[in-house]
ZAZAFI-961510 format. One line per 10 residues: their letters; for each residue x, y, z of N, C-alpha, C, O. Coordinates in steps of 0.02 Angstrom, whole numbers, m for minus. Layout:
N
a	X Y Z X Y Z X Y Z X Y Z; ... .
***
This chain:
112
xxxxxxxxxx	m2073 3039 m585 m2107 2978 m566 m2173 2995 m533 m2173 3031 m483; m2240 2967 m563 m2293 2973 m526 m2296 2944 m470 m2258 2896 m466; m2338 2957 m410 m2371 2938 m360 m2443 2916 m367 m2492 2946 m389; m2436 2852 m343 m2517 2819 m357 m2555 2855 m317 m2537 2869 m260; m2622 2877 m346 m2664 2906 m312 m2662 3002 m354 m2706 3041 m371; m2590 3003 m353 m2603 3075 m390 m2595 3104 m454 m2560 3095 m504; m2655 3157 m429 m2690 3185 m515 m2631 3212 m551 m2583 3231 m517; m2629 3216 m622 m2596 3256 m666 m2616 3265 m728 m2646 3221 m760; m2602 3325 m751 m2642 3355 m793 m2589 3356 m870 m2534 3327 m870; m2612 3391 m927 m2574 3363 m981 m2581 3440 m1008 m2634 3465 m1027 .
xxxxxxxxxx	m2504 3483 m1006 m2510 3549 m1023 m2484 3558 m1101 m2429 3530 m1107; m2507 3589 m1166 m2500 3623 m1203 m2488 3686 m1223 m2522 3733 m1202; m2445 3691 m1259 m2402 3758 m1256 m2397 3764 m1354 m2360 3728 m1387; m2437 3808 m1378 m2436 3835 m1441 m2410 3900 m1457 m2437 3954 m1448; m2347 3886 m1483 m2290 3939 m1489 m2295 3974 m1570 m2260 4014 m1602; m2336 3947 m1578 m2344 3967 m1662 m2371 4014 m1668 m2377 4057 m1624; m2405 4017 m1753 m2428 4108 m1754 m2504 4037 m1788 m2524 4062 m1841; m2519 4012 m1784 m2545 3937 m1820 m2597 3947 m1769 m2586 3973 m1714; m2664 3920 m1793 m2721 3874 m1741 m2690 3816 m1769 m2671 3804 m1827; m2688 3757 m1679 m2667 3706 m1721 m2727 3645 m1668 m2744 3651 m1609 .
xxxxxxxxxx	m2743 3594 m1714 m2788 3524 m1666 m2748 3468 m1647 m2718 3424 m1678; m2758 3483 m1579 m2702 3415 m1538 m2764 3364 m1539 m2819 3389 m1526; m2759 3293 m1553 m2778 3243 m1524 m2740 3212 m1478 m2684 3191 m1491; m2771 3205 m1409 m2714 3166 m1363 m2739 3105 m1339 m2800 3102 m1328; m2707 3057 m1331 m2706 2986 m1308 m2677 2984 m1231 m2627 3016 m1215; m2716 2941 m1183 m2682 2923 m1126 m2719 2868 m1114 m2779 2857 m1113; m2654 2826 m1101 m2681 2755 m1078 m2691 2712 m1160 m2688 2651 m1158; m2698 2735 m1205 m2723 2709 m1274 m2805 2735 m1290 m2842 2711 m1333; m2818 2783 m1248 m2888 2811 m1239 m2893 2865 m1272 m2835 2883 m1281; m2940 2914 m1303 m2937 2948 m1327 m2978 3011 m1278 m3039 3006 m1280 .
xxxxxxxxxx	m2959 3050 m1250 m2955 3107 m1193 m3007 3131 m1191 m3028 3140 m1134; m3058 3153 m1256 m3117 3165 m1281 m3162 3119 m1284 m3211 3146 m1259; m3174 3076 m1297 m3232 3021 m1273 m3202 2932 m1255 m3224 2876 m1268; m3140 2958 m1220 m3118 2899 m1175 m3121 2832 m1214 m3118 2784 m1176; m3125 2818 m1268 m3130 2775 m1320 m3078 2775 m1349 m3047 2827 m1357; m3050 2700 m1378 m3005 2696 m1391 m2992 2759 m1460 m3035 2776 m1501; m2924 2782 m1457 m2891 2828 m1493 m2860 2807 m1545 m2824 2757 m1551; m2883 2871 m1609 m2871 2881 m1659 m2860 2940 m1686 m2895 2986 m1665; m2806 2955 m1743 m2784 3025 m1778 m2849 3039 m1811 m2861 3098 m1827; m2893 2993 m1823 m2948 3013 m1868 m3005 3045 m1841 m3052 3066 m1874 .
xxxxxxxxxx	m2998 3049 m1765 m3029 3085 m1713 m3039 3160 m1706 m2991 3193 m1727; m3084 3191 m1684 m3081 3273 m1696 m3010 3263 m1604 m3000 3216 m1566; m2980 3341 m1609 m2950 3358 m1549 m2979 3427 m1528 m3028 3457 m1551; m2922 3449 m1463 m2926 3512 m1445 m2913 3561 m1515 m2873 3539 m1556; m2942 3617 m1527 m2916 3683 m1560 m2882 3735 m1526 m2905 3779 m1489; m2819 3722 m1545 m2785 3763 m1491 m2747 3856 m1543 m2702 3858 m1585; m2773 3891 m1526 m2767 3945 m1532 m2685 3978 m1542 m2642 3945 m1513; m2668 4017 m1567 m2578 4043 m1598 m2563 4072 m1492 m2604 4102 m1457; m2521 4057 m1481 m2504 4077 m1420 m2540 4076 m1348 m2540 4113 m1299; m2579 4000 m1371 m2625 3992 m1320 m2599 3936 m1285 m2549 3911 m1310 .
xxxxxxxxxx	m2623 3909 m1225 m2583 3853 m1185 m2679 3816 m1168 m2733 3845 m1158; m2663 3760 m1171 m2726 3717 m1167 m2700 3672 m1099 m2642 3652 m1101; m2726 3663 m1063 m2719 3629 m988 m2795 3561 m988 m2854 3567 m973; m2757 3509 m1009 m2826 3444 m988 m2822 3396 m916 m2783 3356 m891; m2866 3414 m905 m2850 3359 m841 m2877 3301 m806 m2878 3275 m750; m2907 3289 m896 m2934 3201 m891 m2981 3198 m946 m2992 3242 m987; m3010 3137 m942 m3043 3122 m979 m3130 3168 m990 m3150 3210 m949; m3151 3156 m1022 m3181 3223 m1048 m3251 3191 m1040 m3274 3156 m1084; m3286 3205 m982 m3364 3170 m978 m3435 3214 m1025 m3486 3197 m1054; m3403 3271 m1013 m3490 3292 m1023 m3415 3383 m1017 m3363 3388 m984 .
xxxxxxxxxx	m3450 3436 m1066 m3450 3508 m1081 m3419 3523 m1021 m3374 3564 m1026; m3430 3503 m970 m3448 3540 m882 m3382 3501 m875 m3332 3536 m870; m3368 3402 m874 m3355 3381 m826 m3308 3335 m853 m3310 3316 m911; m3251 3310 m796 m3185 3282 m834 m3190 3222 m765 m3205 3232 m706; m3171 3156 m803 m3150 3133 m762 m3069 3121 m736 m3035 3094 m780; m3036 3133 m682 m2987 3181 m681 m2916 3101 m686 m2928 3045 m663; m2835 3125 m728 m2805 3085 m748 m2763 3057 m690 m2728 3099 m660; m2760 3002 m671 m2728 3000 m597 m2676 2943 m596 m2685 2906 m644; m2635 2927 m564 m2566 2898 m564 m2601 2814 m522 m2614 2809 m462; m2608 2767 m565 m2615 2696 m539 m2590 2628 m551 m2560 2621 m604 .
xxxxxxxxxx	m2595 2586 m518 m2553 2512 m541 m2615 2492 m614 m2674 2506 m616; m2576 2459 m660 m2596 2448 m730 m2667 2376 m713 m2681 2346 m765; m2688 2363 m678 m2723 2339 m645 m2799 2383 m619 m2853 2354 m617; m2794 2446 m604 m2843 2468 m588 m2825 2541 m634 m2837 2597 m613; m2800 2529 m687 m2809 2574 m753 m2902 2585 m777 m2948 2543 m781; m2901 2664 m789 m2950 2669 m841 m2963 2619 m884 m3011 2580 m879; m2904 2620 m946 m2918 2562 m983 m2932 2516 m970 m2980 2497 m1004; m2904 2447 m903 m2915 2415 m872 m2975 2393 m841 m3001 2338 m835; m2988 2444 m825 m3069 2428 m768 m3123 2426 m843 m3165 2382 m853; m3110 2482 m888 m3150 2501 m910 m3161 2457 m1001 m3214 2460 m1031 .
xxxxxxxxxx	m3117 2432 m1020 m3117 2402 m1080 m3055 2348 m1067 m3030 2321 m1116; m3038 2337 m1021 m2990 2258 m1011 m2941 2249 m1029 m2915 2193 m1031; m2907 2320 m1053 m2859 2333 m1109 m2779 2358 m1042 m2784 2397 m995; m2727 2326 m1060 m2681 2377 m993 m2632 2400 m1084 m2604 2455 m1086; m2630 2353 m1146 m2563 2350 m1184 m2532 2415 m1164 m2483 2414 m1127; m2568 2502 m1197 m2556 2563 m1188 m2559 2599 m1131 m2566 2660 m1127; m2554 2547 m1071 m2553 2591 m1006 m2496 2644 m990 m2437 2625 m993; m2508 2690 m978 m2456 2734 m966 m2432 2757 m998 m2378 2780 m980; m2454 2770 m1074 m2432 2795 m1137 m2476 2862 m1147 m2537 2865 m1149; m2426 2920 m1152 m2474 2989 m1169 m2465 2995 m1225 m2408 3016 m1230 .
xxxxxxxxxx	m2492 2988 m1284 m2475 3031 m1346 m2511 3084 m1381 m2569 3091 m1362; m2491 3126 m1430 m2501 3183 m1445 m2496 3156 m1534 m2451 3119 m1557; m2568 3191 m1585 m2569 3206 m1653 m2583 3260 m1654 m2633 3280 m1624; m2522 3323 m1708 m2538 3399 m1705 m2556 3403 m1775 m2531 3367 m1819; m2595 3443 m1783 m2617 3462 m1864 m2639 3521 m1862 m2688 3542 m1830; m2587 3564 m1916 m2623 3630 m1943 m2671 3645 m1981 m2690 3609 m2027; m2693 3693 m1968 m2758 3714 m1987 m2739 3701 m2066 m2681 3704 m2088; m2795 3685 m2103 m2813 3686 m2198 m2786 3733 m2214 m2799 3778 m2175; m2742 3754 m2267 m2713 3798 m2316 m2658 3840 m2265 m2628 3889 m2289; m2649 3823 m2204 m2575 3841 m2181 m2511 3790 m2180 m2523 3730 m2189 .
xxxxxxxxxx	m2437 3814 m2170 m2391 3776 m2198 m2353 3801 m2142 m2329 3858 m2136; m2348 3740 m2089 m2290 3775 m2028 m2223 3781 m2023 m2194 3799 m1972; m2192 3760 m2088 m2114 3746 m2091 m2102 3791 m2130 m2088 3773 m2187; m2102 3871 m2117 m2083 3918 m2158 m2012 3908 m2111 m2004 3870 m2064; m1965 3955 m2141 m1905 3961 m2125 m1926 4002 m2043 m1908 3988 m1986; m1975 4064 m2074 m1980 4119 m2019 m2021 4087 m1963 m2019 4113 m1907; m2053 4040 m1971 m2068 3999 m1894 m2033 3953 m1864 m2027 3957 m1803; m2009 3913 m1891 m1948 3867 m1866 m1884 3914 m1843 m1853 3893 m1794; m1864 3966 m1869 m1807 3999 m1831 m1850 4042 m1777 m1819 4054 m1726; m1936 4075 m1780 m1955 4104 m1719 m1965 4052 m1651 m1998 4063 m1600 .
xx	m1928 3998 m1668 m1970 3962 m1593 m1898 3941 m1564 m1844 3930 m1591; m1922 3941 m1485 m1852 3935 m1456 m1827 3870 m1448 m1770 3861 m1425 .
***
């Protein structure tokens, strides 16, 4: 259970032998230019055994604005586009890289 007021961050864990692109959603926002979210969106590139750590919305190369625990009332979405429907909703679109295939037998039995 969150605490209003505190930050939390959204950890990724790529267990594969795969580069794979997360698009993530919070709030119904899209993490990367805070606009409403779509699969048709570029994501993170996350690297074969790499862990990606976000911890908000994504202002500028440098600067995040950071993801924080609030009443659906003084939501991002809320303040910011009038929207609460997807408040409190994190979601995740994973896609492998072009001409790889992640459901070999030997990756699905390598993962724990």
């Amino acid at each position: 259970m969150g605490e209003e007021g505190r930050r939390y961050s959204i950890v990724l864990k790529n267990r594969s032998n795969l580069r794979l692109e997360a698009v993530l959603l919070v709030d119904g926002l899209d993490v990367l230019d805070g606009r409403s979210a779509s699969v048709r969106k570029r994501g993170y590139v996350v690297g074969p055994h790499r862990t990606l750590i976000v911890e908000g919305f994504r202002q500028s190369n440098d600067a995040v604005a950071a993801f924080r625990f609030s009443p659906v009332p003084e939501s991002h979405a809320q303040e910011k586009f009038g929207r609460n429907r997807n408040v409190g909703v994190v979601g995740l679109a994973l896609f492998n890289e072009c001409g790889t295939y992640p459901w070999t037998d030997r990756e699905v039995k390598r993962r724990p």
